[in-house]
C-alpha positions in Angstrom: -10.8 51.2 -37.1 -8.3 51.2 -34.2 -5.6 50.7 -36.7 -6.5 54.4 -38.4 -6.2 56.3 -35.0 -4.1 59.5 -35.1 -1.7 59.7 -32.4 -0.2 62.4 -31.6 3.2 62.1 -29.4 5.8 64.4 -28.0 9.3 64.1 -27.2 9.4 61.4 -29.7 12.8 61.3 -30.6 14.3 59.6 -27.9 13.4 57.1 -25.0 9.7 56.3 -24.8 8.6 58.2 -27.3 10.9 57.1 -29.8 9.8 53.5 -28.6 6.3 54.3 -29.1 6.0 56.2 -32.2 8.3 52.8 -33.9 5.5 50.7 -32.2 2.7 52.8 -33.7 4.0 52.8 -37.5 5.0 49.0 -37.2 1.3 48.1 -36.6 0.0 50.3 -38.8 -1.4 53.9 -36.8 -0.8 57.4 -38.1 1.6 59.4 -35.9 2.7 62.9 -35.6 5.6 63.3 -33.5 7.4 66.1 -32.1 10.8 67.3 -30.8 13.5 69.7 -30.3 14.3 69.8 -33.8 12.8 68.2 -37.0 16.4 66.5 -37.9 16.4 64.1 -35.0 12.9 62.8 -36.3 13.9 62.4 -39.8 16.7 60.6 -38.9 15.5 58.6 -36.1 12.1 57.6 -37.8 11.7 58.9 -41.7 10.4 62.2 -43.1 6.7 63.2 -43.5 4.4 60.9 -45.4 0.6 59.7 -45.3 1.1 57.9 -41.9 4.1 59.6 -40.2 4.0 63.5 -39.5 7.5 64.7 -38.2 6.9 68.0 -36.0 9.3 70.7 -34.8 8.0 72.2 -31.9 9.6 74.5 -28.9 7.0 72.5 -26.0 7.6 75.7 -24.0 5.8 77.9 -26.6 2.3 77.6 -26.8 2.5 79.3 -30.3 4.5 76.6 -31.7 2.4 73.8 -30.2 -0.7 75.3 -31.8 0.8 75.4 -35.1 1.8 71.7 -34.5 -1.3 70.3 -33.8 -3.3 72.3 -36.6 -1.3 70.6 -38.9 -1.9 67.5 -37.3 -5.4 67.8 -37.6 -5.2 69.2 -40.9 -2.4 66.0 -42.6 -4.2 63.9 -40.8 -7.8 65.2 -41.0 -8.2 64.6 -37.1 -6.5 63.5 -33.8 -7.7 60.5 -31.6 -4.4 59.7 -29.0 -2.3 62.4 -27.4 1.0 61.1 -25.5 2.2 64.1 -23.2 5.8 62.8 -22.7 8.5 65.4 -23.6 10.4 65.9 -20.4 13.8 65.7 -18.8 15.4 65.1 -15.5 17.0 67.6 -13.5 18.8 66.6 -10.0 20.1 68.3 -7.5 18.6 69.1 -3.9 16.4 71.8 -3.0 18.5 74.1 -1.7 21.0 73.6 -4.7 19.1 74.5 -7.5 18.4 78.1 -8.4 14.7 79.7 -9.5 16.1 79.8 -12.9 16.5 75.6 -12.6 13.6 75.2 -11.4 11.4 77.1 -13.5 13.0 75.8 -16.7 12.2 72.1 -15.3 8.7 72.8 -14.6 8.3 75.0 -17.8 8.9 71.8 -20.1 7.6 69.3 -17.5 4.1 71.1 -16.4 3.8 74.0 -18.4 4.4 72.0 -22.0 1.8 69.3 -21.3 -0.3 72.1 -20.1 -0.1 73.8 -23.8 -0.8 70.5 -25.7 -4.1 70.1 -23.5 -5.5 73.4 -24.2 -5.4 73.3 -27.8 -6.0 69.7 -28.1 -9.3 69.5 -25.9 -11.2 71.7 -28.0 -10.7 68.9 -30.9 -11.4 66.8 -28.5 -14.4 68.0 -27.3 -15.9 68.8 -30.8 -15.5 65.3 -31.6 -16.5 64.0 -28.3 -14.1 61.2 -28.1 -10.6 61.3 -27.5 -7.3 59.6 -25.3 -5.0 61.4 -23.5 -1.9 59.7 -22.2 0.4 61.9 -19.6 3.3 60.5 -18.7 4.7 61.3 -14.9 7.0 58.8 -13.3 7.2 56.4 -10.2 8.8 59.9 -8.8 5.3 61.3 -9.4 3.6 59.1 -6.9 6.7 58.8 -4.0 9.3 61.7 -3.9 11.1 60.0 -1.6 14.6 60.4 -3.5 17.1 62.5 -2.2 18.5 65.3 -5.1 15.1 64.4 -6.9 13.0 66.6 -5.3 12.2 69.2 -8.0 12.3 66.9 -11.2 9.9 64.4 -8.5 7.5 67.9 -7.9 7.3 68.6 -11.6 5.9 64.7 -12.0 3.1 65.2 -9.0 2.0 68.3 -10.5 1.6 66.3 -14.1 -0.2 63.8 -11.8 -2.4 66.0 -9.9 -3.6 67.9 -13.4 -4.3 64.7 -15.0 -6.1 63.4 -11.9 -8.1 67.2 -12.7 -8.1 66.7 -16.5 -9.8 62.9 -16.0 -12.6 64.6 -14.0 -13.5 67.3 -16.2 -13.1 65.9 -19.5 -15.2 62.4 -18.8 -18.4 64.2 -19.6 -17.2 64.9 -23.1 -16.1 61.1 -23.7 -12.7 61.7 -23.0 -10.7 59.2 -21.6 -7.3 59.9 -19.5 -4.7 57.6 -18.5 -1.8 58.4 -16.3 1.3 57.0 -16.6 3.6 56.2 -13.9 6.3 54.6 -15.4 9.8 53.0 -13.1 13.3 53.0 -14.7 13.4 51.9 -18.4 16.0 51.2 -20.4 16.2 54.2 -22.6 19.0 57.5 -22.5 17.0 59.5 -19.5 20.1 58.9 -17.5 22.8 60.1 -19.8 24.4 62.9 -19.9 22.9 64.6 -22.0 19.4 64.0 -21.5 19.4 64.5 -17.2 20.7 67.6 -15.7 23.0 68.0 -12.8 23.0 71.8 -10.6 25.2 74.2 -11.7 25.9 75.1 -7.9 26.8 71.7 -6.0 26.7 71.2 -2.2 29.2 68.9 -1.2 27.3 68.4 2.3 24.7 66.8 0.8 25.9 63.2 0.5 22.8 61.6 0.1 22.4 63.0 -2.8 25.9 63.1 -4.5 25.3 59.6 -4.2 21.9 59.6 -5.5 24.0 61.0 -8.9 26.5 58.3 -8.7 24.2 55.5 -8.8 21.7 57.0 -11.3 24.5 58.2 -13.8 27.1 55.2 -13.6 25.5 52.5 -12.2 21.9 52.4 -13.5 22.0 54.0 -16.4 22.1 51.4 -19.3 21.1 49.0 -17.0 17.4 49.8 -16.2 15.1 47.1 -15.8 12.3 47.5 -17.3 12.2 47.2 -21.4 10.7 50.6 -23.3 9.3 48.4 -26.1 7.1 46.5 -24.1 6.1 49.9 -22.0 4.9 51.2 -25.4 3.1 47.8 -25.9 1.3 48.3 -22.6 0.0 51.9 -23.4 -0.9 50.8 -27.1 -3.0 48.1 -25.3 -4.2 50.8 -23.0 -5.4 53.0 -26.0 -7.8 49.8 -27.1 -9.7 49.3 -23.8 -13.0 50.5 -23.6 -12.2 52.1 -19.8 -8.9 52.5 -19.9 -6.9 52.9 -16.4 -6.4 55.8 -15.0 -3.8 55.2 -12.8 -1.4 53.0 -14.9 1.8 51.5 -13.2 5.0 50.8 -15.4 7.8 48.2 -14.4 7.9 45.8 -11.3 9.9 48.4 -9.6 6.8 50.9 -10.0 4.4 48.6 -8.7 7.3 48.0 -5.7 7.6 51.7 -4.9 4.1 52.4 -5.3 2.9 49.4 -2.6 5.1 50.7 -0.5 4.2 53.9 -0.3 0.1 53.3 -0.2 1.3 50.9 3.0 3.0 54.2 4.6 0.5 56.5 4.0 -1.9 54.0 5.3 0.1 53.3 8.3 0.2 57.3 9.2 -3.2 57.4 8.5 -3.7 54.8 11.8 -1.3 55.6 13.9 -2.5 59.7 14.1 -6.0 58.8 13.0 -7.0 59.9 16.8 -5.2 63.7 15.9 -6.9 63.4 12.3 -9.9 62.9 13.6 -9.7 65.5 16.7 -10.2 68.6 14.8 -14.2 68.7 14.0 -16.3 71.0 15.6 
């Protein structure tokens, strides 16, 4: 029964996703996928058939992201897993990048994922069962990376809506998992998939380096391997109370432990001032 689950999985034709959607057809899922342009999926994965449903969609129009999961549902005859991972990076420090930056970063990042929830959850909630997968980053959970800060901002949003979406769609038998994956070997770094500002501040030389490492010394040389990341959400998808919170890479569960044993350690060093401010 597992085996004839729908998934349905953006920004699938490239990195994760690509990983993920090969994973799914291998062991023997139906998948609609979706990106940019419907070329890229042909010729990364096949053209349409009874298991695998190639999708054009623009994730920043809710128009087209409607359209692409009505046909989901209506090739497939319904929709079971939804992986919320189209996305890109953009770098560049705060005062660096313009609104227009900005905006476009959160418009695929937050406001793309936000589309594919609202016209999947009706489905969802008809059927009274459902999976959704949204994938942030280790820069959801610790922002501390200098010339990261808005690409990091868009990820705690996605984290702090799925925190949200867990909550409210648990009493429809929903289940949510958020995904927080580290650095995987996949072409997030390159050129072409991470963007750099168009206005650079030389003074900020934490972050100029920030590029340099991320662009020619760690990308192709991530740790952490994408096939097994789309093993370990595939596994996810079978538990019966699937995590929530769901850590990616060694480096993940590094960054993360360190920053739970700041928080905690601000939390007792001012927990006199915390606690000071009650009536």
């Amino acid at each position: 029964m597992n085996a004839n689950k729908v998934w349905f999985v953006t920004g699938a034709s490239k990195g994760l996703g690509l990983s993920l959607v090969k994973k799914l057809l291998s062991e023997g899922y139906r998948v609609a996928a979706t990106s940019r342009t419907l070329s890229s999926l042909e010729e990364q994965i096949g053209e349409s058939s009874a298991d695998f449903l190639p999708l054009e969609v623009n994730i920043v129009s809710e128009p087209s992201v409607k359209e692409a999961v009505e046909k989901t549902i209506s090739h497939f005859g319904g929709l079971d897993v939804v992986v919320n991972n189209a996305g890109y990076g953009q770098m560049g420090t705060l005062e660096e990048l313009s609104d227009e930056e900005a905006r476009a970063n959160y418009d695929v990042n937050v406001f793309g994922l936000l589309h594919v929830i609202r016209q999947v959850m009706p489905h969802f909630r008809a059927r009274q069962r459902g999976h959704f997968f949204n994938i942030s980053s280790i820069g959801g959970y610790t922002a501390n990376f200098a010339g990261w800060g808005i690409y990091c901002s868009t990820k705690f949003a996605v984290s702090g809506l799925t925190e949200g979406l867990a909550a409210e769609a648990a009493g429809f038998g929903v289940k949510v998992t958020l995904v927080y994956p580290g650095y995987f070997r996949t072409s997030f770094l390159s050129s072409d998939s991470v963007k750099t500002p168009a206005r650079s501040i030389e003074a900020y030389e934490a972050a100029r380096q920030s590029e340099a490492f991320h662009q020619d010394e760690m990308d192709g040389n991530q740790p952490g391997d994408p096939e097994k990341a789309a093993d370990a959400m595939i596994k996810m998808s079978l538990e019966e109370n699937p995590a929530l919170h769901l850590f990616l890479g060694e480096d993940a569960y590094s960054v993360a432990q360190k920053k739970i044993q700041e928080v905690n350690g601000d939390l007792e060093k001012w927990k006199e001032v915390t606690l000071s401010t009650a009536f």
